[in-house]
Each structure stands twice: as C-alpha cells, then as structure tokens.
C-alpha positions in Angstrom: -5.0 -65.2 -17.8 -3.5 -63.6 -21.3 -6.5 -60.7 -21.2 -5.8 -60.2 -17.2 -2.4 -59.7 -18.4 -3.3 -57.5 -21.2 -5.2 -55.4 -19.2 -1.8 -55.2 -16.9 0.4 -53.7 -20.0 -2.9 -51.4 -21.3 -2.7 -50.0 -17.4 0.8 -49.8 -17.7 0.8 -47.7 -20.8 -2.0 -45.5 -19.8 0.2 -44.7 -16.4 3.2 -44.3 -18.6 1.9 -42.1 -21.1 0.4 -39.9 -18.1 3.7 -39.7 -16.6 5.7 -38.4 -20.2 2.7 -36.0 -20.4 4.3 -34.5 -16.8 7.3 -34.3 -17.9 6.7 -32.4 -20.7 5.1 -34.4 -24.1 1.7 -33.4 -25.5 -0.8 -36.6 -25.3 0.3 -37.6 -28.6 4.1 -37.2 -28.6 3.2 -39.6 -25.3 1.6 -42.5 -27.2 4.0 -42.2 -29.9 6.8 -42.3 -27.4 5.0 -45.4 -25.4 4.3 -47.2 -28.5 8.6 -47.3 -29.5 9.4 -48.5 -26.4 7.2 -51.4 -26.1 7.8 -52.4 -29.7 11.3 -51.5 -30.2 10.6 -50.1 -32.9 8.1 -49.3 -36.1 7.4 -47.3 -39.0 5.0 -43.9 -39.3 2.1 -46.0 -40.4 2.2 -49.0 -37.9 2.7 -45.8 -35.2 -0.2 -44.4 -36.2 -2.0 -48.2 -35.8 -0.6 -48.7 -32.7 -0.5 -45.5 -30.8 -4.1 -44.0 -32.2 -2.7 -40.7 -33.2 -3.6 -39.3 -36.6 -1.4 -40.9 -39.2 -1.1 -37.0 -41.1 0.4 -36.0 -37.8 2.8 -39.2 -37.2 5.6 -38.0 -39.4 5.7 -34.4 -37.4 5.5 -36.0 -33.9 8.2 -38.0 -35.0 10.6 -35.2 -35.7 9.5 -33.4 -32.5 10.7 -36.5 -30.6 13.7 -36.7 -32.6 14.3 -33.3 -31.3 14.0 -33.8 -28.0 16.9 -36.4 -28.8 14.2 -39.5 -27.2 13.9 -41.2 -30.7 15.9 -41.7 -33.9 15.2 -42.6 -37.3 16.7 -46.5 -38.2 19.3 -46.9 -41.2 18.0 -48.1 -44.6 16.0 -48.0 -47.0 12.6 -48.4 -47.4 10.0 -46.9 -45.2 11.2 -45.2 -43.0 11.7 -46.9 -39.4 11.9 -45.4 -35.7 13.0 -46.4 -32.6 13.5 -45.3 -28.6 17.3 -44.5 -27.4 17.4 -46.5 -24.3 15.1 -46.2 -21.6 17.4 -44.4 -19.0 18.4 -42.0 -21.6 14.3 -41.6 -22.5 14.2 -40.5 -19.0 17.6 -38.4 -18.8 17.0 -36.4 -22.3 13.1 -35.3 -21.1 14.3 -34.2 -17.9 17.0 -32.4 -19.7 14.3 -31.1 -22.1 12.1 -29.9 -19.3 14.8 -28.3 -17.4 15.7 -26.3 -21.0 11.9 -25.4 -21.2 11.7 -23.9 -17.7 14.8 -21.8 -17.9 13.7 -20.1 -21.1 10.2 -19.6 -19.7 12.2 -18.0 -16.3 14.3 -16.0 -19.1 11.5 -14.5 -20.4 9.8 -13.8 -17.5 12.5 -11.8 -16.7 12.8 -10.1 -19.6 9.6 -9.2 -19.5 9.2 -7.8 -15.9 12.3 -5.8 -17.3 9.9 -3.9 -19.6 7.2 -3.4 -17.0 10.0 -1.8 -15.3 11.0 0.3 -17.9 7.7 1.2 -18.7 6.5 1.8 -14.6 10.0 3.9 -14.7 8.8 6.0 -17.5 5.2 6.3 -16.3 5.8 6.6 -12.7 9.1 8.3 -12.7 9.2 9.4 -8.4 8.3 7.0 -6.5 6.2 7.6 -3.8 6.8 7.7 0.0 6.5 4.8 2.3 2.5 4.6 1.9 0.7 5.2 5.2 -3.0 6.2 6.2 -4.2 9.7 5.5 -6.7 8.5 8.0 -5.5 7.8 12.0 -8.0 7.5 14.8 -6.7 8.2 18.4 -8.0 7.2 21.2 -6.5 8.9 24.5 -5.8 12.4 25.6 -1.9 11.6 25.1 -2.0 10.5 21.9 -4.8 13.5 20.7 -1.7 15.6 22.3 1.6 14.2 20.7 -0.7 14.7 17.1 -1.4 18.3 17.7 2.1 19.0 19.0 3.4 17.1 15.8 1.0 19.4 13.5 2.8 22.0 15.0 6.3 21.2 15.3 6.1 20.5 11.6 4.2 23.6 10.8 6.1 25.6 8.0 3.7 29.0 7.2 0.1 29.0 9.2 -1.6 26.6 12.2 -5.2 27.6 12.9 -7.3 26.3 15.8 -10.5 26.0 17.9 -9.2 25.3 21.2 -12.3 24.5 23.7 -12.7 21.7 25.9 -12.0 18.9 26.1 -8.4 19.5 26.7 -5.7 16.9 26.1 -3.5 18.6 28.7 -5.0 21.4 31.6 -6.3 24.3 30.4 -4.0 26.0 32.6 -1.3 24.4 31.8 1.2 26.3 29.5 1.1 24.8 25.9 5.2 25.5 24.8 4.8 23.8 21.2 2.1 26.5 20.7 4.0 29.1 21.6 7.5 28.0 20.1 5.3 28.0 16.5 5.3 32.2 15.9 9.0 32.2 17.2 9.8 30.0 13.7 7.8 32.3 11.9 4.5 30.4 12.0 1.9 32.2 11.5 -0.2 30.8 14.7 -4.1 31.9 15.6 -6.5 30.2 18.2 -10.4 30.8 18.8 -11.8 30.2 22.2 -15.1 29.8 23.2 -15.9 32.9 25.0 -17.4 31.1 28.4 -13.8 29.9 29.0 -11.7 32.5 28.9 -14.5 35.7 30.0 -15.6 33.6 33.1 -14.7 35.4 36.1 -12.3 32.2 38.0 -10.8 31.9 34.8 -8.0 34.2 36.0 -5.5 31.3 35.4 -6.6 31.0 32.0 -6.6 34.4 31.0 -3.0 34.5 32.6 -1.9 31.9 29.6 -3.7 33.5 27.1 -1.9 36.8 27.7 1.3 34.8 28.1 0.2 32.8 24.3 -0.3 36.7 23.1 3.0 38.0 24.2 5.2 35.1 22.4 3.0 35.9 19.3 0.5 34.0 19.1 -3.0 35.7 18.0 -6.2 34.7 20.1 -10.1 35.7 20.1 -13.1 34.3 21.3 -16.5 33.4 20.4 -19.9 32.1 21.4 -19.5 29.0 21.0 -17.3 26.1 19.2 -18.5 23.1 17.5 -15.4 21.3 18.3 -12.1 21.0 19.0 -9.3 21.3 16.0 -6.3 22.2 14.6 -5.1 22.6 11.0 -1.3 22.8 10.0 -0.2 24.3 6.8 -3.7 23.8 5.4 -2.7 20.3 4.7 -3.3 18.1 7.7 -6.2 18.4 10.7 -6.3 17.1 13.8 -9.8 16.9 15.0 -11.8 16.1 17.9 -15.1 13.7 17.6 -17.0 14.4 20.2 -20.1 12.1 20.9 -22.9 14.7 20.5 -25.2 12.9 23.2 -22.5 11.8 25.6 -20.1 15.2 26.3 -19.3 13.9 29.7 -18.2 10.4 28.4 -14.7 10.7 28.2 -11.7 12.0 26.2 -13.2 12.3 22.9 -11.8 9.8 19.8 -9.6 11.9 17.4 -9.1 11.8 14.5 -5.7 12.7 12.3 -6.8 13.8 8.7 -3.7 14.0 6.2 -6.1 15.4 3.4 -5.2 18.9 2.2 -9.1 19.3 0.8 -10.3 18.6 4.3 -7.4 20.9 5.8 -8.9 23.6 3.3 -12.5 23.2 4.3 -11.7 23.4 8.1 -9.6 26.3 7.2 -11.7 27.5 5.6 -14.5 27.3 8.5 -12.1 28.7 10.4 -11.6 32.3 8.5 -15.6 33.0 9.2 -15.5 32.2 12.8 -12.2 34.1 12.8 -13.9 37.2 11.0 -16.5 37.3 13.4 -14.8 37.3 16.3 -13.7 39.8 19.2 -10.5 39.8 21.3 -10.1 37.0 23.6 -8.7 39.2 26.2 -9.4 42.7 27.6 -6.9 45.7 26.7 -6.3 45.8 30.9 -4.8 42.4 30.2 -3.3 42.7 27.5 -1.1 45.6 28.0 0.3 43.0 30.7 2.5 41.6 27.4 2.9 44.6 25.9 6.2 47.1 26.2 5.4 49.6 28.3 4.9 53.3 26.6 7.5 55.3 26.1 6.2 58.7 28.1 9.6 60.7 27.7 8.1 63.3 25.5 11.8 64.7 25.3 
C-alpha cells in the first residue's frame, strides 16, 4: 500500500513539474520548485538531494526563483534555508511572469519588424503597383477585342499591327478605336495580308481601309502574315495563337503579353515586314480620302 502510494506522489510530481515547465520554468527550476512545495521547505544541499539537479547549480536556481518572486530565502542563520510562497501565489506570480515574458518577446518583435521596415523603406524606396500578370490568356473573340481596343486607348506614341484573319469583330466592320489612335497623335500603322484586301469582292474592305487611311492611319499589305498582333508603345502585345493544324477550329486563344522585351521583338518583326511592303490600296482608291487638287492655276 505505502509504495502504491508512493508511486501516486512520484506521478504527481512528474505531472507537476511538466506543468511549471509550461508555464515557463526550465526542467530544473521545476524540480527545485516541486521539491519546496512538498517539503515546505530545505536548504541548497538537501535541494540538490531531493530534486536531482546539480548541487553547483542549486544556489543559482534558487535566486532565479527568487526572482520570479515563487520562493524566498528563510530568516537566520546558518545554512541558508528556502521555502515556496503559498501555492495560489506559486500559481499567480508564474502566470504573471509568463505574461511579462510574452509582452517583452511581442515588444521586440515589434521593434524589430520596425527595422525591417526601415531597412525595406531604404532599400525599396517606391513601392510597386498592385502586382498583376504580365501574362493573360483570352479565350473569346470579345475578350481578344476589348484587349486590343485597351492597347490602343492607352497608346501614348506608336501601335503597330498585323491585322489578318481571324477577326475579333467583321472585317468590314469599321474599327473606331483604330482610327481615334492618329487623331491623339498615335503614331498608328497596320499590315494586311495582301489576299484580303487585293481580292476582287473585297470592295467592302478596301472601302474601310481607305476610310482607316483618310483618319491617319498608315496601311500596306503583304504576302502573307504569320499571325495576328498588335503592339502598343513597344511595351505590351496582344497576340493571336493560332493552332497551326486546326485554322478552322475556332477563335483562336490570345494571349496579352505585358513584357516590353517581347513588345520589342514583335516590333521589331514588324519594321522588316513593314520595309518590305507595298501599299495596301491602289492610288484610284486612295485619292477617294484625299483633298481634291487644287487645278486653279490662277
């Protein structure tokens, strides 16, 4: 019976010492701790004994514990003796403690994420935009048509294109964003492939052509067009992927590239087709958008 109830306290103790660990004792302020409470009280060396903790150490644990206000040294002389304030106040004091410990570890988290901010402030003085893509695929005609009309609406100097099909709107419909562009200064110029525009019941497109010519814009043709694209400001390209083995499969997936390297390369692409080319439309035609000559020779 006395060893079952030994082997109760022991149990005890162990849980005990566990639970001052949690709230904030190292192992051996723990046993220390434990030991004073079930004793009432003892001196370094019987601490030592009782609570297996180095007796060099016992005199320092001591004074932690003291600190932490859960133990006091005894009145007298002689060895010196120790003893645990009351248990409720054990309990109050480490909480109190704890409480202490976690707001100066808060403090100086804060004062340290108040350097990093200095230091990201000094390093990284502008702060960038809200981040977004550089990369957006598209997936309808209406969407391939509200990108392109947004590369041009926000257009500030040049907007190049190879316009072939397929179209994200008619190709006899009038395109108004395309011709607004030169009216804001814009320096706006489109390459057609040649088949579209020369073939004889392409009247209607010929028509807008010569209509795209007369609010500025510049237009020539050419044998042939990889693909469809357009590129504002040399910074962003909007840029049709057509499936090389299915042409009839549907409005094409494009793609919106905010990269001003492949802007540049397109661009680029674009000034050697563009060098090579002939007028997209006839001087019959285009003397439709031009002021008539002055014959008054007086």
């Amino acid at each position: 019976m006395g060893d079952e109830t030994n082997r109760g306290g022991r149990a005890s103790a162990d849980t005990l010492v566990a639970e001052f660990q949690d709230l904030g004792l190292s192992p051996y302020e723990a046993r220390v701790l434990t030991v004073l409470l079930e004793v009432g009280s003892a001196n370094s060396v019987q601490l030592a004994r009782l609570a297996k903790v180095p007796r060099t150490s016992t005199y320092a644990i001591l004074e932690s514990l003291g600190d932490k206000g859960v133990v006091q040294r005894l009145p007298g002389e002689g060895p010196a003796t120790w003893t645990a304030v009351a248990r409720d106040d054990v309990l109050e004091r480490l909480e109190a403690v704890l409480a202490a410990a976690q707001e100066e570890r808060l403090r100086q988290h804060r004062a340290r994420s108040a350097r990093v901010r200095e230091v990201l402030a000094q390093a990284l003085p502008e702060a960038p935009a809200t981040p977004r893509a550089y990369i957006h695929l598209l997936t309808c005609a209406s969407q391939a048509r509200a990108a392109e009309e947004r590369l041009m609406n926000e257009a500030t100097a040049e907007v190049l294109g190879f316009r072939r099909a397929p179209w994200p709107t008619p190709a006899d419909e009038p395109d108004a964003t395309l011709r607004g562009a030169p009216g804001r200064g814009v320096s706006t110029r489109m390459l057609y492939q040649a088949a579209q525009v020369e073939d004889p019941e392409a009247e209607s497109v010929r028509e807008l052509l010569a209509a795209d010519q007369g609010a500025g814009v510049e237009n020539r043709v050419v044998d042939e067009l990889a693909t469809r694209f357009m590129v504002g400001d040399r910074r962003v390209a909007v840029v049709a992927m057509m499936d090389p083995f299915m042409f009839d499969a549907g409005f094409p997936v494009t793609i919106v590239i905010e990269h001003p390297g492949v802007a540049q390369l397109l661009a680029e692409l674009f000034e050697l087709k563009w060098a090579a080319a002939r007028p997209a439309l006839p001087p019959t035609i285009k003397a439709i958008t031009s002021p008539p000559a002055d014959t008054n020779d007086g």
